[in-house]
PyMOL Python script that loads the backbone (N, CA, C, O; Angstrom):
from pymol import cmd

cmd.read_pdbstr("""\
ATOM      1  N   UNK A   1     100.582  94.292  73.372  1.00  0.00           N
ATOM      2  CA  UNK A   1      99.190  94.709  73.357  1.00  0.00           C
ATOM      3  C   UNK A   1      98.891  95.454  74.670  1.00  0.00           C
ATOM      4  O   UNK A   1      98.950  94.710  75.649  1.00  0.00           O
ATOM      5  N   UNK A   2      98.579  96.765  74.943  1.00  0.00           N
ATOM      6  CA  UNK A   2      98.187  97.880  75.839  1.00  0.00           C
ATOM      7  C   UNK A   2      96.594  97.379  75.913  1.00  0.00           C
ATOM      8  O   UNK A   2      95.885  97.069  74.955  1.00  0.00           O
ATOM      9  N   UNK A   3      96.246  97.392  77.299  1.00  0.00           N
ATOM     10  CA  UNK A   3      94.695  97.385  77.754  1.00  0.00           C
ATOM     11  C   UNK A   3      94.678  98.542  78.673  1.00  0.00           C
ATOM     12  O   UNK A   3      94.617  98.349  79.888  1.00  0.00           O
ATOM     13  N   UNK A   4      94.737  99.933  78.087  1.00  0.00           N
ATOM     14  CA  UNK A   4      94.339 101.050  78.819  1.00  0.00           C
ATOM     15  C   UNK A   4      93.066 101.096  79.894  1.00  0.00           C
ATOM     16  O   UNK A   4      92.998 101.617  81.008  1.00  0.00           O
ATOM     17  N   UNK A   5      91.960 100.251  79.026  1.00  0.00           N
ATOM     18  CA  UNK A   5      90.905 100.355  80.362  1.00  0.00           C
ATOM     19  C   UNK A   5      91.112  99.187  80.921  1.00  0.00           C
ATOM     20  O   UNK A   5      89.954  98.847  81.164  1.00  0.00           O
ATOM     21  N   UNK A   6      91.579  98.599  81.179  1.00  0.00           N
ATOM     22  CA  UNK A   6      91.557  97.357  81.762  1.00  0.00           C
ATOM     23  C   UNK A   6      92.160  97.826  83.141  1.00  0.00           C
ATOM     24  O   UNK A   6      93.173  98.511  83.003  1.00  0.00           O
ATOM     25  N   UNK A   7      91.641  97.545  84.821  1.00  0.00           N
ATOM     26  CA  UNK A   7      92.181  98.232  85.614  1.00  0.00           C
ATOM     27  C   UNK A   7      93.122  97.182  86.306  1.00  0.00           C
ATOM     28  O   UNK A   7      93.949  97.552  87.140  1.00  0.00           O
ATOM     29  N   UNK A   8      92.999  96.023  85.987  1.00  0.00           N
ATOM     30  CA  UNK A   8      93.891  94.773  86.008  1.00  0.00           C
ATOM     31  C   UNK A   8      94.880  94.488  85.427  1.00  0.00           C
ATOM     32  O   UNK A   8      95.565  93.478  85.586  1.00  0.00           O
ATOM     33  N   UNK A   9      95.051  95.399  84.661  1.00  0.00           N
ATOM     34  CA  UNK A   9      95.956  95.295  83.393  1.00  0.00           C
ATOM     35  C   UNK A   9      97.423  95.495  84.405  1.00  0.00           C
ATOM     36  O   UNK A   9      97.482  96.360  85.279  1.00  0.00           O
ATOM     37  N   UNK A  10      98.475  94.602  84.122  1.00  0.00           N
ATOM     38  CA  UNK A  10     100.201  95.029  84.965  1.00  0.00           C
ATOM     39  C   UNK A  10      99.679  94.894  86.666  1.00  0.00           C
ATOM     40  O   UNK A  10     100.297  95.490  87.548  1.00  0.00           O
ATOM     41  N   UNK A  11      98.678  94.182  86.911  1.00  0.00           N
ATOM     42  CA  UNK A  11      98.237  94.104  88.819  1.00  0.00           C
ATOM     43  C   UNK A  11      98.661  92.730  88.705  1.00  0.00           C
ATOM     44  O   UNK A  11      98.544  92.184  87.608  1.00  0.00           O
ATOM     45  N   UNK A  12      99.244  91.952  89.905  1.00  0.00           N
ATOM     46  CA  UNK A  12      99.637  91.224  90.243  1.00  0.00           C
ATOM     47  C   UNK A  12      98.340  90.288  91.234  1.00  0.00           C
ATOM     48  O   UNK A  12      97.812  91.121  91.971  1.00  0.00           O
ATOM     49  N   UNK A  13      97.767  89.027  91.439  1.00  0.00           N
ATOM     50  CA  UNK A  13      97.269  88.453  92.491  1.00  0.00           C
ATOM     51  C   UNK A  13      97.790  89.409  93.240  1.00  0.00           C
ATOM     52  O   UNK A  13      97.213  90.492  93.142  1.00  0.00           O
ATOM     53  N   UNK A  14      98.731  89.358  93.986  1.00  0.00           N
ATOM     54  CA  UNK A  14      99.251  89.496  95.068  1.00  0.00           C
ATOM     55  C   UNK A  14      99.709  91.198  95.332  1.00  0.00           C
ATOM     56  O   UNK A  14     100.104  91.529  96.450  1.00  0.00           O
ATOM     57  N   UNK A  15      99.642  91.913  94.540  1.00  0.00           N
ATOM     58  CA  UNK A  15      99.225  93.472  94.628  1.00  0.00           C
ATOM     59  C   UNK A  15      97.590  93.849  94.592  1.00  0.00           C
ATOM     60  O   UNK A  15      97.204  94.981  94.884  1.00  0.00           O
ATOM     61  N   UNK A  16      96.781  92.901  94.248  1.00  0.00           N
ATOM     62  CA  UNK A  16      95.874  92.998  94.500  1.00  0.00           C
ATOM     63  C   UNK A  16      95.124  92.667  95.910  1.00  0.00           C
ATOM     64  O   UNK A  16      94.261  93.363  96.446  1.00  0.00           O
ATOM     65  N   UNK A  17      95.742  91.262  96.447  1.00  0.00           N
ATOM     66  CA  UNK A  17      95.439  91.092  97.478  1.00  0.00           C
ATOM     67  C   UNK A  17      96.415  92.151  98.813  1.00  0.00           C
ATOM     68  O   UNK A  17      96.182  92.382  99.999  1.00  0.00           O
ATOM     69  N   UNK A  18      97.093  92.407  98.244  1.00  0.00           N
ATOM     70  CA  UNK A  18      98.214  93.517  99.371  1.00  0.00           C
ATOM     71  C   UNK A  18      96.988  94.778  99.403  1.00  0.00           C
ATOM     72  O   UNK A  18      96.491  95.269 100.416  1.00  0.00           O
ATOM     73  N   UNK A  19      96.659  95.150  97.862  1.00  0.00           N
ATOM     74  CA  UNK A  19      95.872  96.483  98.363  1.00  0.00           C
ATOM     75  C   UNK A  19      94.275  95.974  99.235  1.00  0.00           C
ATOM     76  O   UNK A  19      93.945  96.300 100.375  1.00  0.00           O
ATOM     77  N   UNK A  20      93.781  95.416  98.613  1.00  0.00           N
ATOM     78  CA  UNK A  20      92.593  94.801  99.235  1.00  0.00           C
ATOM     79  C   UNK A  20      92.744  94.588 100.919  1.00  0.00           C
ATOM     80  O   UNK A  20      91.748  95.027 101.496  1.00  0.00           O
ATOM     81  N   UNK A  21      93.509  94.157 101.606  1.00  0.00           N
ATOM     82  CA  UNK A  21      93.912  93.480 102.447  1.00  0.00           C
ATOM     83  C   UNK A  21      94.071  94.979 103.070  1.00  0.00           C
ATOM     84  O   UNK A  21      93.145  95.176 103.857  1.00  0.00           O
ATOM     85  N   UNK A  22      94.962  96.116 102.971  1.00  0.00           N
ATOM     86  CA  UNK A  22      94.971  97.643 103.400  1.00  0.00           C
ATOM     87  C   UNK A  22      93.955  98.088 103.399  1.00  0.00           C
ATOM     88  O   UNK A  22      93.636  98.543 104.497  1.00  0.00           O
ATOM     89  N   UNK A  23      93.268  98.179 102.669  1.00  0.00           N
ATOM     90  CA  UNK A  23      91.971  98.647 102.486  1.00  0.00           C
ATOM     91  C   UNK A  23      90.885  98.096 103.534  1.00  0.00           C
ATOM     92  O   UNK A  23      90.331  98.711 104.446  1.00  0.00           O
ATOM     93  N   UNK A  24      90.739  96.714 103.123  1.00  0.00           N
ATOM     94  CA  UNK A  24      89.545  96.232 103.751  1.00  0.00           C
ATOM     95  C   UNK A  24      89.858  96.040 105.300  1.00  0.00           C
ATOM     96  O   UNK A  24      89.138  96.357 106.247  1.00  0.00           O
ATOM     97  N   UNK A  25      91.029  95.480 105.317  1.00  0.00           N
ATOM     98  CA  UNK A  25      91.214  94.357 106.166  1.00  0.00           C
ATOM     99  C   UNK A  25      90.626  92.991 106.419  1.00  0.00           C
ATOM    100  O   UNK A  25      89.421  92.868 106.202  1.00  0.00           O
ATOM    101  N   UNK A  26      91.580  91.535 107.018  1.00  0.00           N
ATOM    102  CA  UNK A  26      90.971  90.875 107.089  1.00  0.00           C
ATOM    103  C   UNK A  26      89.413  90.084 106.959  1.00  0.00           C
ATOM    104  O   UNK A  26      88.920  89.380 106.078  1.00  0.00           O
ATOM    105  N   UNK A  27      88.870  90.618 108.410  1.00  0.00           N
ATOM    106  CA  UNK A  27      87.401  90.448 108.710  1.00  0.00           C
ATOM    107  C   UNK A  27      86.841  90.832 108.007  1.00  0.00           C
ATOM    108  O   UNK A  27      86.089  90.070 107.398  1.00  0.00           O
ATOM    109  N   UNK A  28      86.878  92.342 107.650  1.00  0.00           N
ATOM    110  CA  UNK A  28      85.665  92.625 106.837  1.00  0.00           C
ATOM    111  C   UNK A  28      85.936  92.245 105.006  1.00  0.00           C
ATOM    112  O   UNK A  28      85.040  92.583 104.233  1.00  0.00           O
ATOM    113  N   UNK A  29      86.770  91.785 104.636  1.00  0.00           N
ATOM    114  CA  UNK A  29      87.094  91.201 103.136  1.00  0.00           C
ATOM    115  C   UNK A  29      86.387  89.653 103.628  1.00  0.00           C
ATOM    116  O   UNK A  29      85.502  89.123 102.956  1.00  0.00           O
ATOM    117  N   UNK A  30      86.929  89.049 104.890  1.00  0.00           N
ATOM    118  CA  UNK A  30      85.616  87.713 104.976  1.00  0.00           C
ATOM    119  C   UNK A  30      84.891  87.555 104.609  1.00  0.00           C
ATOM    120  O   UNK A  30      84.426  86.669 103.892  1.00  0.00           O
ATOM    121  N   UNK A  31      84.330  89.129 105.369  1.00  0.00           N
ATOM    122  CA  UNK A  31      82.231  89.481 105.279  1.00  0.00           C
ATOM    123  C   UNK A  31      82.163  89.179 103.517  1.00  0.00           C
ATOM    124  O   UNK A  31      81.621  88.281 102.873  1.00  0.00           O
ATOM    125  N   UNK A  32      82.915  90.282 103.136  1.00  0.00           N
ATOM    126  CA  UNK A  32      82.479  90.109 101.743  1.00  0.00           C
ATOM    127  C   UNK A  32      82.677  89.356 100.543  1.00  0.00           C
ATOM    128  O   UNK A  32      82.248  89.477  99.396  1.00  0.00           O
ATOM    129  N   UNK A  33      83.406  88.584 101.083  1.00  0.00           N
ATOM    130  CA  UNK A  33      84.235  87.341 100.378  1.00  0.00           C
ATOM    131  C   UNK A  33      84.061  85.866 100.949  1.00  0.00           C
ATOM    132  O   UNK A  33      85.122  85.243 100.950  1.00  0.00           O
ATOM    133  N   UNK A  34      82.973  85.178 101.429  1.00  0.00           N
ATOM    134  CA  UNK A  34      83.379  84.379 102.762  1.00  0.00           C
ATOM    135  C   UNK A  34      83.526  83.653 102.280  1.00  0.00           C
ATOM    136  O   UNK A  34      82.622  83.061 101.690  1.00  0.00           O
ATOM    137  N   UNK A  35      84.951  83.241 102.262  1.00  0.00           N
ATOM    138  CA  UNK A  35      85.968  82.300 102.135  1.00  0.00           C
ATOM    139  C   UNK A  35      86.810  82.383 102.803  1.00  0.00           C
ATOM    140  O   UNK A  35      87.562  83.348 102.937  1.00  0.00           O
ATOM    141  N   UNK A  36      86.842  80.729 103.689  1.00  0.00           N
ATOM    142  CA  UNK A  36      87.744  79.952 104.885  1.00  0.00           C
ATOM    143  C   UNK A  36      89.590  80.801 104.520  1.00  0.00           C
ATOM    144  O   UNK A  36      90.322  81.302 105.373  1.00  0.00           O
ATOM    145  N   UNK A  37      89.659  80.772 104.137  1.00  0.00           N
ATOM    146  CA  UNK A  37      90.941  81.463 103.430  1.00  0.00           C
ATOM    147  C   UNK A  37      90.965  83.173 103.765  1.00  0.00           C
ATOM    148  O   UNK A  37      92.105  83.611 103.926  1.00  0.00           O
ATOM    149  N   UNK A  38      90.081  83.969 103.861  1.00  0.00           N
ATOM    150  CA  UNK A  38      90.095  85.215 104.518  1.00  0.00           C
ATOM    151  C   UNK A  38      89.630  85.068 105.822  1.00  0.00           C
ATOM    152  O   UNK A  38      89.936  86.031 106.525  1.00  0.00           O
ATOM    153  N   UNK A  39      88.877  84.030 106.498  1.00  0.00           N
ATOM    154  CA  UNK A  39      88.233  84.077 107.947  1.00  0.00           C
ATOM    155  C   UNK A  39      89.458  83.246 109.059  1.00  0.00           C
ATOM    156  O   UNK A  39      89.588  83.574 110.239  1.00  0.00           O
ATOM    157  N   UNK A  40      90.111  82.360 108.519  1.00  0.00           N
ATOM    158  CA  UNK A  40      91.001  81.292 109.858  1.00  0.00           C
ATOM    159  C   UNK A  40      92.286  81.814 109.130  1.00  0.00           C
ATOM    160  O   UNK A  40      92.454  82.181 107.967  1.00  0.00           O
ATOM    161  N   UNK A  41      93.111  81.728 110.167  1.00  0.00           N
ATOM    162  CA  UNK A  41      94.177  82.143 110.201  1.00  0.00           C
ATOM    163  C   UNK A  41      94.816  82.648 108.667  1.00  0.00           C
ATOM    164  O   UNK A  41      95.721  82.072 108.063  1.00  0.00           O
ATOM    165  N   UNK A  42      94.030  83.972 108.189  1.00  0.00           N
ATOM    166  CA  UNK A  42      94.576  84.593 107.450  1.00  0.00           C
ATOM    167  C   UNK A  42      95.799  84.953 106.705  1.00  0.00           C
ATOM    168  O   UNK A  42      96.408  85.869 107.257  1.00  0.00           O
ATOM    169  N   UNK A  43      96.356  84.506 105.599  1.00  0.00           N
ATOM    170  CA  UNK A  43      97.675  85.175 105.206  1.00  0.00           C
ATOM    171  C   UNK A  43      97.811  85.652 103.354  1.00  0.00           C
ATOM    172  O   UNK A  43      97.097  85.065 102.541  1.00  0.00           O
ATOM    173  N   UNK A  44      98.453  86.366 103.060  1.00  0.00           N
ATOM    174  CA  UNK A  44      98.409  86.556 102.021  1.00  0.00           C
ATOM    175  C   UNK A  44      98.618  85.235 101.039  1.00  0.00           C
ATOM    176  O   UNK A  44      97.953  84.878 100.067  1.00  0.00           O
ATOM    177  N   UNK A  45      99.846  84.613 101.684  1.00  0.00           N
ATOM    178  CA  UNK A  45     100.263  83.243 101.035  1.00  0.00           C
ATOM    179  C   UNK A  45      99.243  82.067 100.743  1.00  0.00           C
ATOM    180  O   UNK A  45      99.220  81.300  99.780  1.00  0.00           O
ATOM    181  N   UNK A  46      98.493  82.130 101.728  1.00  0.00           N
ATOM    182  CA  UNK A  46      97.818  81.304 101.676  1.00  0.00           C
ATOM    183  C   UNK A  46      96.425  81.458 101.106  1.00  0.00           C
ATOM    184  O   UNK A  46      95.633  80.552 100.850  1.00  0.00           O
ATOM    185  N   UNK A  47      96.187  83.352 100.882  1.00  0.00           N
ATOM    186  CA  UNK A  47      94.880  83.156  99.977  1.00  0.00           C
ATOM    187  C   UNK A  47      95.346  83.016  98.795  1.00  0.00           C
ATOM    188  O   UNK A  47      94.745  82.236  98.056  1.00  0.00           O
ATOM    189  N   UNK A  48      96.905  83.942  98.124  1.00  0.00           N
ATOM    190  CA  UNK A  48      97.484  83.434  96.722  1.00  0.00           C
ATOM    191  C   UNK A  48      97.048  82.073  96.809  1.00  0.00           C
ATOM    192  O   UNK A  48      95.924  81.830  96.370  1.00  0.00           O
ATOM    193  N   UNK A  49      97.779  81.067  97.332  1.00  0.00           N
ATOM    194  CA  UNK A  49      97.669  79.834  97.199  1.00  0.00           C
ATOM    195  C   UNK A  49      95.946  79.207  96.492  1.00  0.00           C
ATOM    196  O   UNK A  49      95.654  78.680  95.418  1.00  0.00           O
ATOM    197  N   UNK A  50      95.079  79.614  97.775  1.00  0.00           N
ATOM    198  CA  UNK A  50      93.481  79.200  97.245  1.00  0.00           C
ATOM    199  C   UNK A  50      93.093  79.991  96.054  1.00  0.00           C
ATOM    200  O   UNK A  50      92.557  79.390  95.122  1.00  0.00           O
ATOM    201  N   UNK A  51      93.341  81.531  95.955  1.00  0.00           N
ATOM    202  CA  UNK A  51      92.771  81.662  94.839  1.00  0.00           C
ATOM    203  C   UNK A  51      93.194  81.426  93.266  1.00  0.00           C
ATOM    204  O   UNK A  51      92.519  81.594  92.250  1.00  0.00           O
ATOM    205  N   UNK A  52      94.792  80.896  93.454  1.00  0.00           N
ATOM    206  CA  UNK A  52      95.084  80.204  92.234  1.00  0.00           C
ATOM    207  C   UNK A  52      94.306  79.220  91.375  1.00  0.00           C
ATOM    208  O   UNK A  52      93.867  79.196  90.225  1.00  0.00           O
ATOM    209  N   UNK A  53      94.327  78.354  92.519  1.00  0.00           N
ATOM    210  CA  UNK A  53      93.564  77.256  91.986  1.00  0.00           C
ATOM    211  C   UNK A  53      92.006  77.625  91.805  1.00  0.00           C
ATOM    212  O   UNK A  53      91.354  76.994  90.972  1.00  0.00           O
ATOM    213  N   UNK A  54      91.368  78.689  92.611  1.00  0.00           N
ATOM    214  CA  UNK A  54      90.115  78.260  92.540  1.00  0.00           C
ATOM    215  C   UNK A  54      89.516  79.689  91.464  1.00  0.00           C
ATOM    216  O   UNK A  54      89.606  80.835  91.903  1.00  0.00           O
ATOM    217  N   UNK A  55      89.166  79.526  90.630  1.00  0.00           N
ATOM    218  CA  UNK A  55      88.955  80.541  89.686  1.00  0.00           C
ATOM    219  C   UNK A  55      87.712  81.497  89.869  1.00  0.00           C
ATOM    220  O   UNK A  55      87.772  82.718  89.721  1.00  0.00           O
ATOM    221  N   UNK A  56      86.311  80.624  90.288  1.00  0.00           N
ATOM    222  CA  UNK A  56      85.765  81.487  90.778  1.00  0.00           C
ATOM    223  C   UNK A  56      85.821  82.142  92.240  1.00  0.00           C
ATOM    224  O   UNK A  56      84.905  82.838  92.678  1.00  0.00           O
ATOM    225  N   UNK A  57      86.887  81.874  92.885  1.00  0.00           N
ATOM    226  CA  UNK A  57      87.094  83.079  94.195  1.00  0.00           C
ATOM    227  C   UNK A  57      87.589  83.912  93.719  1.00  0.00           C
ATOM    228  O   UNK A  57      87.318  85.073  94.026  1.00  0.00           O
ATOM    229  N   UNK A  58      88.850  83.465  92.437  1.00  0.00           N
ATOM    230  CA  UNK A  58      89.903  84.393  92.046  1.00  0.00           C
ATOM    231  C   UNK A  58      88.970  85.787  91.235  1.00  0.00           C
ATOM    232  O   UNK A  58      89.413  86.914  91.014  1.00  0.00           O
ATOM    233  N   UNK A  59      87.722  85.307  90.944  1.00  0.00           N
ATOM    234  CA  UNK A  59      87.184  86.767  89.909  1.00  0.00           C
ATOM    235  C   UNK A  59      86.441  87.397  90.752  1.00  0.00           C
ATOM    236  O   UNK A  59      85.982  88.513  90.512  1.00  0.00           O
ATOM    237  N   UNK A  60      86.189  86.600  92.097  1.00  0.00           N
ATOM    238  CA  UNK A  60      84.800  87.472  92.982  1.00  0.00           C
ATOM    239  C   UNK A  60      86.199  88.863  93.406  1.00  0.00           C
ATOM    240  O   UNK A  60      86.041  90.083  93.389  1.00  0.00           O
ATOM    241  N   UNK A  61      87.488  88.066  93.752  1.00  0.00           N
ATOM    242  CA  UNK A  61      88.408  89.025  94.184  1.00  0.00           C
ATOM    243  C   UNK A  61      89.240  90.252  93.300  1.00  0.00           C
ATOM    244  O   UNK A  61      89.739  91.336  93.599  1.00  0.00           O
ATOM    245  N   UNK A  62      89.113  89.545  92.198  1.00  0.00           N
ATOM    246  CA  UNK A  62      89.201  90.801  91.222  1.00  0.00           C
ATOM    247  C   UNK A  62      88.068  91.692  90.898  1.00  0.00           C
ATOM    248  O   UNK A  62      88.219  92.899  90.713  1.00  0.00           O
ATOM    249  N   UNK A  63      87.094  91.169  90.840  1.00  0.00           N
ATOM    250  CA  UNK A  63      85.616  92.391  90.699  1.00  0.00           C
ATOM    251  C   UNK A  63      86.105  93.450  92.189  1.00  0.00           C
ATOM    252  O   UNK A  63      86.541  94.599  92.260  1.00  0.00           O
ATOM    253  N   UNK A  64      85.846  92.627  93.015  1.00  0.00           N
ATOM    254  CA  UNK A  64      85.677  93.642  94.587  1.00  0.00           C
ATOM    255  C   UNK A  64      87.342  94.656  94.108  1.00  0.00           C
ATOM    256  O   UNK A  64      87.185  95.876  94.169  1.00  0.00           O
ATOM    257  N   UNK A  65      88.570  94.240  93.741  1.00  0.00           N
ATOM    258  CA  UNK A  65      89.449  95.451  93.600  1.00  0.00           C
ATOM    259  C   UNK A  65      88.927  95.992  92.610  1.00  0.00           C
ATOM    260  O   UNK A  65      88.268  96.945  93.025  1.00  0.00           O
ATOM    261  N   UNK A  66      88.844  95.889  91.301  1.00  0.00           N
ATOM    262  CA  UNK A  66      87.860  96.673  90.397  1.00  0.00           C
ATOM    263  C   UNK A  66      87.140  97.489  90.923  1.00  0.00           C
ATOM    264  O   UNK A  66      87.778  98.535  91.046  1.00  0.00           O
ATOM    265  N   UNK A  67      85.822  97.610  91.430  1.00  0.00           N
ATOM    266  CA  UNK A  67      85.015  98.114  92.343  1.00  0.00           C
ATOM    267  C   UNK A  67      85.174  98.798  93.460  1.00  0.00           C
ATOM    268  O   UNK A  67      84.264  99.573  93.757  1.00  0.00           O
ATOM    269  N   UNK A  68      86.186  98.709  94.233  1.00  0.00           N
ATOM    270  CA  UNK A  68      86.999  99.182  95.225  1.00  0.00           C
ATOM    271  C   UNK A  68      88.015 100.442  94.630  1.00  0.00           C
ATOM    272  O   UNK A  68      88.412 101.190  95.524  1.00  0.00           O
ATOM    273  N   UNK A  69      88.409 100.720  93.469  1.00  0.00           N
ATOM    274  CA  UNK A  69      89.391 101.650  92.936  1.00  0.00           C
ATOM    275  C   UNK A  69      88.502 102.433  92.363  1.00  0.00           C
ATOM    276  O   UNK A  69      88.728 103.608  92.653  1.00  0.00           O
ATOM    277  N   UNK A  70      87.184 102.236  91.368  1.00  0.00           N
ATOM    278  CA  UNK A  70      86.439 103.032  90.949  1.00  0.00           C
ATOM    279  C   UNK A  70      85.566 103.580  92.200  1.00  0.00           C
ATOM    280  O   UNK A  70      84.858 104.576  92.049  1.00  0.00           O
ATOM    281  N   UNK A  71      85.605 103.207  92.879  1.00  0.00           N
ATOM    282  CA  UNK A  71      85.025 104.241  94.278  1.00  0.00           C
ATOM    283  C   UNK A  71      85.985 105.037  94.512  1.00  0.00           C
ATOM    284  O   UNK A  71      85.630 106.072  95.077  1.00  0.00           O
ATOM    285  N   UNK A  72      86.996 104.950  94.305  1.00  0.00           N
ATOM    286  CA  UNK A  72      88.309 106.034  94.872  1.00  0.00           C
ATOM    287  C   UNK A  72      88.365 106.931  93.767  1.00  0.00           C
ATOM    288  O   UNK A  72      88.863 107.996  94.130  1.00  0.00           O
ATOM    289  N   UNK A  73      88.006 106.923  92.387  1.00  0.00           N
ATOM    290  CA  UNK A  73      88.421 107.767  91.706  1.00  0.00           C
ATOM    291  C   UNK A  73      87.129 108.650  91.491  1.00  0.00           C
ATOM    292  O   UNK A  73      87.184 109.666  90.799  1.00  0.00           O
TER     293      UNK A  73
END
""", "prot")
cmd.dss("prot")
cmd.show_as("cartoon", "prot")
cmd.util.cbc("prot")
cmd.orient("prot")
């Protein structure tokens, strides 16, 4: 099953948080995300880790890449 509009569609957590993370950087993905997990000692591993489990961080962080790519195009 193909989800052409889907911009999540074949993105990985963790290609998502890689681009997000280039993009934003740290601090300011905090600002807009504030969650302990982007503000203290930052790592990719360790936001995979929180946003696995926690489902609503995991969609605030998929909207903001969503939202973040349709500004680029």
């Amino acid at each position: 099953m193909t989800q052409p509009n889907n911009p999540l569609h074949g993105k990985t957590l963790e290609a998502i948080m890689v681009y997000l993370v280039s993009y934003y950087d740290w601090d300011e993905l905090g600002e807009i995300i504030p969650i302990n997990c982007f503000r203290k000692n930052p790592s990719i591993k360790s936001s995979l880790k929180f946003l696995r489990r926690t489902p609503w961080a995991r969609a605030k962080v998929e909207n903001l890449f969503v939202n973040t790519i349709q500004k680029k195009e």
